[in-house]
Backbone bond lengths (Angstrom), bond angles and torsions (degrees), N, CA, C in turn:
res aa  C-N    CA-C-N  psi(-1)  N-CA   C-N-CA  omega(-1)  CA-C   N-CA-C  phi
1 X - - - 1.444 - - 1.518 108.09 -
2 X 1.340 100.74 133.96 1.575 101.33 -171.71 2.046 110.32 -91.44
3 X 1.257 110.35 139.79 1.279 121.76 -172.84 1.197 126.02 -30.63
4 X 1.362 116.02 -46.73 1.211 147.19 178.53 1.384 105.78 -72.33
5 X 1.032 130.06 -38.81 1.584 136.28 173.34 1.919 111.20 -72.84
6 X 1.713 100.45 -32.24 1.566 103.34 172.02 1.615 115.28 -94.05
7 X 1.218 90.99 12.80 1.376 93.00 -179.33 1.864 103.15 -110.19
8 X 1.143 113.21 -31.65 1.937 125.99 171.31 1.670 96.98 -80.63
9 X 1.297 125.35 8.35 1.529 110.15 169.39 1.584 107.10 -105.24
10 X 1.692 98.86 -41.05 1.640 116.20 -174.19 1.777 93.24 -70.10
11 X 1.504 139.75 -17.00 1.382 114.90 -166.21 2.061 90.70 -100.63
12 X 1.046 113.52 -27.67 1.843 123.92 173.38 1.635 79.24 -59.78
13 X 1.015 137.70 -101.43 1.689 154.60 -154.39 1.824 94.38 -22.77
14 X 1.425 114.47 -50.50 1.278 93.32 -179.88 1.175 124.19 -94.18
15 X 1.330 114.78 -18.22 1.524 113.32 173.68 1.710 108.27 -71.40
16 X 1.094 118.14 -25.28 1.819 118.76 -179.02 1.909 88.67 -78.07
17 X 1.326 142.08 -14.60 1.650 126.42 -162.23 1.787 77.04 -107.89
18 X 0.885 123.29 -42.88 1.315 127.58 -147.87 1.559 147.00 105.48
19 X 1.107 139.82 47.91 1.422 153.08 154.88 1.685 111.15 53.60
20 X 1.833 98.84 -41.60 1.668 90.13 163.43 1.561 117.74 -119.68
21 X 1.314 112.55 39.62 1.486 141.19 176.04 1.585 94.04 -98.55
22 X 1.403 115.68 -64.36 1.015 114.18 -148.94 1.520 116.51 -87.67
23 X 1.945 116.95 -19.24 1.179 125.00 138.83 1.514 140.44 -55.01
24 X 1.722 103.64 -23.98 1.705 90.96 165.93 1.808 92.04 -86.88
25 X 0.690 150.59 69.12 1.447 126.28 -173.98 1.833 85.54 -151.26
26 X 1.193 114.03 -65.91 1.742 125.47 169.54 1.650 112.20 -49.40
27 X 1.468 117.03 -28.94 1.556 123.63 154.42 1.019 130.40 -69.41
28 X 1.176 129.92 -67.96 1.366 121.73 140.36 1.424 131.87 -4.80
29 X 1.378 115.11 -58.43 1.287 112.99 -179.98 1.734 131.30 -76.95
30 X 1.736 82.04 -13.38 1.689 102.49 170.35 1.413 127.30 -75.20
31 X 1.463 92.56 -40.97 1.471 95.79 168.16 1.435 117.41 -68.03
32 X 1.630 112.09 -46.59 1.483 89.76 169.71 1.321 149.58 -69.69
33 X 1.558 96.23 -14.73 1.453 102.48 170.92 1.876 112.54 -75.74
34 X 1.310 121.51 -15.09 1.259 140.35 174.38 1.803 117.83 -82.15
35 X 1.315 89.61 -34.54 1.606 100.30 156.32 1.825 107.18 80.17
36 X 1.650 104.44 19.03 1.485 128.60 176.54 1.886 107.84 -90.54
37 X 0.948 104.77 -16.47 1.699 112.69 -160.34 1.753 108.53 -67.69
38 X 1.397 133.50 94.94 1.296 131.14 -169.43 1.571 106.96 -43.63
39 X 1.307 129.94 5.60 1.540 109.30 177.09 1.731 91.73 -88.90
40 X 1.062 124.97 -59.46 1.613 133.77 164.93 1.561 93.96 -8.61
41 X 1.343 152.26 -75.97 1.265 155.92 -153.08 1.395 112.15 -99.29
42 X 1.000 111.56 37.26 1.970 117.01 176.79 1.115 101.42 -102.70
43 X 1.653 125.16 133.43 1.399 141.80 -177.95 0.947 108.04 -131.13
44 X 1.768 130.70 119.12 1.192 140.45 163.94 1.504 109.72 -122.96
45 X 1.748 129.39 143.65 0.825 122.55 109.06 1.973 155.28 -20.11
46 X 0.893 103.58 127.80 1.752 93.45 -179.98 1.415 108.89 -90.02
47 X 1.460 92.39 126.89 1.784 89.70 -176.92 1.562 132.60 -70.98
48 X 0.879 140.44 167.34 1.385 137.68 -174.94 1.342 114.20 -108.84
49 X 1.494 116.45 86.27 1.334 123.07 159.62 1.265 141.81 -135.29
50 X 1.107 148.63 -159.31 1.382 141.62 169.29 1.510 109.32 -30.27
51 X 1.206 104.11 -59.74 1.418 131.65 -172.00 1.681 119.84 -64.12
52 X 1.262 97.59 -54.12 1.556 90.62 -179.41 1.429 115.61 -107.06
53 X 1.461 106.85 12.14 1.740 113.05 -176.38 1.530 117.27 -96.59
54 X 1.464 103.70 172.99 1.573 96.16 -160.93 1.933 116.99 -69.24
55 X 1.212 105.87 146.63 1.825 84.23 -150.92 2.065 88.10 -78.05
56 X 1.264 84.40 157.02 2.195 114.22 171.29 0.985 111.61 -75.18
57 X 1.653 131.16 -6.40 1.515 123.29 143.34 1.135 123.00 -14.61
58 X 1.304 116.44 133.47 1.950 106.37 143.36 0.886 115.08 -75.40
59 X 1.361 138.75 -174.96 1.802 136.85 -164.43 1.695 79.38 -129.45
60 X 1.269 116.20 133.62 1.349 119.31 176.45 1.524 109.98 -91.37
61 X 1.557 130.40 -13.28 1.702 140.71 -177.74 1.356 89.25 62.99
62 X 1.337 139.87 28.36 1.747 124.73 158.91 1.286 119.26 -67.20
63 X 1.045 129.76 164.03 2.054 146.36 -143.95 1.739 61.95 -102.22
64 X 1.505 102.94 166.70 1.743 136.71 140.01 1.217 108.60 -78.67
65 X 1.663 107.00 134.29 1.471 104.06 179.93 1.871 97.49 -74.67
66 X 1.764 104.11 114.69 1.517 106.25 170.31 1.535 112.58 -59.96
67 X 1.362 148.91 -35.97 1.276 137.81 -173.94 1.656 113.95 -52.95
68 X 1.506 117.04 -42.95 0.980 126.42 162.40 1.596 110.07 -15.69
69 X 1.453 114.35 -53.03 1.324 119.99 -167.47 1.844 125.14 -78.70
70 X 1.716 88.36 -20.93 1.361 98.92 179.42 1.574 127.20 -107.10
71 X 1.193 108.28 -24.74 1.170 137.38 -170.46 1.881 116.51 -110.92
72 X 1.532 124.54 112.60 1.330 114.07 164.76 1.759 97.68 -101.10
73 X 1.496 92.20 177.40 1.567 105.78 -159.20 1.760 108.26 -127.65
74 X 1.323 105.51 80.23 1.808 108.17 161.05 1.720 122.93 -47.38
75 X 1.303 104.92 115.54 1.172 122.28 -175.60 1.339 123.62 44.75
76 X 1.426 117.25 46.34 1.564 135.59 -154.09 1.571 120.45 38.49
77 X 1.293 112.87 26.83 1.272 113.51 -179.90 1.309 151.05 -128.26
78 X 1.928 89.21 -45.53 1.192 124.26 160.35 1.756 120.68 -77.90
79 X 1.386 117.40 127.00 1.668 111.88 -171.01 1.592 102.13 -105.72
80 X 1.818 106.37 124.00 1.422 99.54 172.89 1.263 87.15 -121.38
81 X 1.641 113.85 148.70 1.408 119.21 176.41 2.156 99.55 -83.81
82 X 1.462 97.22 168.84 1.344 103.78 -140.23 1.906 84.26 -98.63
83 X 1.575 106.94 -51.98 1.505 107.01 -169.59 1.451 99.57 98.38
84 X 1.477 83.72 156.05 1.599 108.02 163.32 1.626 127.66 -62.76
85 X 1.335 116.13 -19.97 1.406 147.10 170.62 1.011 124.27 -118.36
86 X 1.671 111.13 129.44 1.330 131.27 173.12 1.685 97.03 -31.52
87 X 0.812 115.70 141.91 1.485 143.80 137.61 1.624 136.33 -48.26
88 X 1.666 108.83 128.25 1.431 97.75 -150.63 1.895 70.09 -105.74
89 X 2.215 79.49 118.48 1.469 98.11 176.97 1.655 122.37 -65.23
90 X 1.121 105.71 -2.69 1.634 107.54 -159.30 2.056 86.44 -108.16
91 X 1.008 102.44 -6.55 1.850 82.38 -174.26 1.380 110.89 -111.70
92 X 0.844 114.54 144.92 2.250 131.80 175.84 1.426 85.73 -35.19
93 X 1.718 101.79 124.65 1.573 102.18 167.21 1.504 121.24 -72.44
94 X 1.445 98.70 -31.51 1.177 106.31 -175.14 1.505 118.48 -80.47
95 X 1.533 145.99 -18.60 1.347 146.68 162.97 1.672 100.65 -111.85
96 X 0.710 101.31 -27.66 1.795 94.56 178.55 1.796 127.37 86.22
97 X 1.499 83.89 8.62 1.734 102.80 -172.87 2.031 88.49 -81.37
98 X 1.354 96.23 148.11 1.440 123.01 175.64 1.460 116.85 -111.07
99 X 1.161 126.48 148.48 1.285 136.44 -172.52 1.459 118.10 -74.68
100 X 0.985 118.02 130.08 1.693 110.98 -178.82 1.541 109.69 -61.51
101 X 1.057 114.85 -75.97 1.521 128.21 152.53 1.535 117.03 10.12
102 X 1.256 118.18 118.31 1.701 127.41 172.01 1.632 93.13 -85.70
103 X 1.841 91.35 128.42 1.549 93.17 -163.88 1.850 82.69 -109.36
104 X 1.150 121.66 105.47 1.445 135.75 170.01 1.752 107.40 -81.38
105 X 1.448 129.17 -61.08 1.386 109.65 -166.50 1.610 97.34 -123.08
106 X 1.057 134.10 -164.20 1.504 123.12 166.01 1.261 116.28 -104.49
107 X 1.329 118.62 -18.99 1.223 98.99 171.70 1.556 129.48 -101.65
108 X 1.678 85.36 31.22 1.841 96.61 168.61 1.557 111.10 -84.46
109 X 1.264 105.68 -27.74 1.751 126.29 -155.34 2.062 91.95 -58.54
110 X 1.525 73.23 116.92 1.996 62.46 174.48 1.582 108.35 -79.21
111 X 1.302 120.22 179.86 1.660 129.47 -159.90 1.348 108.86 -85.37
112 X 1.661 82.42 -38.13 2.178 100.62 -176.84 1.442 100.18 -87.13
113 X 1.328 146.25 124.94 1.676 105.87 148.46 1.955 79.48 -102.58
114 X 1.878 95.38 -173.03 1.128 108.32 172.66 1.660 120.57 -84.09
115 X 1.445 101.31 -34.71 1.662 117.29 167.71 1.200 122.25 -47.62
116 X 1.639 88.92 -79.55 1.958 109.82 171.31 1.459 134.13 -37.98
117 X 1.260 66.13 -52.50 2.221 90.11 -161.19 1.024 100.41 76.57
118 X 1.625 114.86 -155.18 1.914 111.43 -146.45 1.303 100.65 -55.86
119 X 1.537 111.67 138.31 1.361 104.11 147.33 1.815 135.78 -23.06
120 X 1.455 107.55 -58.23 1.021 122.06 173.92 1.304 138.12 -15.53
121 X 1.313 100.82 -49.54 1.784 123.02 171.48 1.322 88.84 -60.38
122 X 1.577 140.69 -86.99 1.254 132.58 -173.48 1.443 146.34 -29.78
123 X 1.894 92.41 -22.30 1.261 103.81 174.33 1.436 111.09 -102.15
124 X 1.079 140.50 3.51 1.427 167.36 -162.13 1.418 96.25 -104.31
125 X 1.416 120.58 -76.62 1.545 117.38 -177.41 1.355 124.46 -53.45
126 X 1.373 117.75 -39.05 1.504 137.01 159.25 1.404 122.01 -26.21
127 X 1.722 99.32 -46.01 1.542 80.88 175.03 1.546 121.61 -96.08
128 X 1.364 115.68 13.19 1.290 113.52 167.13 1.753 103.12 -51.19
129 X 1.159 131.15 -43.54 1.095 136.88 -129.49 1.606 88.77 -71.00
130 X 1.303 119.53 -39.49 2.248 117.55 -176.98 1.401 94.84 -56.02
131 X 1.852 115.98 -39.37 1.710 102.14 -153.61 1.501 82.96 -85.46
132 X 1.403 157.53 -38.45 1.488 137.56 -166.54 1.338 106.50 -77.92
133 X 1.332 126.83 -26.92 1.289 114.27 169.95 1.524 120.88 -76.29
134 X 1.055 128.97 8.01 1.894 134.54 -160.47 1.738 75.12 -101.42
């Protein structure tokens, strides 16, 4: 892409946000990188309520279930251990074969591959990814 062409996208980009959208927005970021910006210096207390107070539980002293740590769970049933390494999201958890296929949008991904097999498994493991990141 030629400069001049990224430069007629970046002057559309601000005129479509707006010109003084996009100046408080570059201020903003000055101050914080400057470390002047009054949100930087806000001091609260945490209030004491239902909500943020210490909970009226009893503490039961139960273990953590350790598998949790080793083990994720296909379709609540099936147990694949997790590894020391992220997980290659695009391959069958269960054989570990990968798709030939450049997977560009999702709803290109066919249902069958020949590698994978159902899609399904893939979309199943996927959402581990909110609970390992929490």
């Amino acid at each position: 892409m030629s400069s001049m062409s990224l430069l007629w996208i970046k002057l559309k980009l601000i005129v479509n946000l707006g010109l003084v959208e996009v100046v408080i927005v570059i201020l903003y970021r000055v101050m914080i990188k400057l470390g002047v910006h009054p949100v930087l210096h806000i001091k609260s207390d945490i209030p004491i309520t239902p909500f943020f107070g210490k909970s009226r539980l009893p503490e039961l002293g139960l273990a953590s279930v350790s598998t949790w740590d080793d083990y994720g769970s296909l379709f609540s049933y099936i147990n694949v251990p997790l590894g020391d390494q992220p997980p290659n999201w695009l391959a069958n958890p269960i054989t570990g074969d990968t798709s030939e296929s450049k997977l560009s949008q999702w709803w290109k991904i066919s249902d069958f591959d020949e590698n994978t097999g159902d899609v399904k498994l893939i979309w199943e493991r996927t959402g581990w990814r909110v609970i390992l990141l929490i």
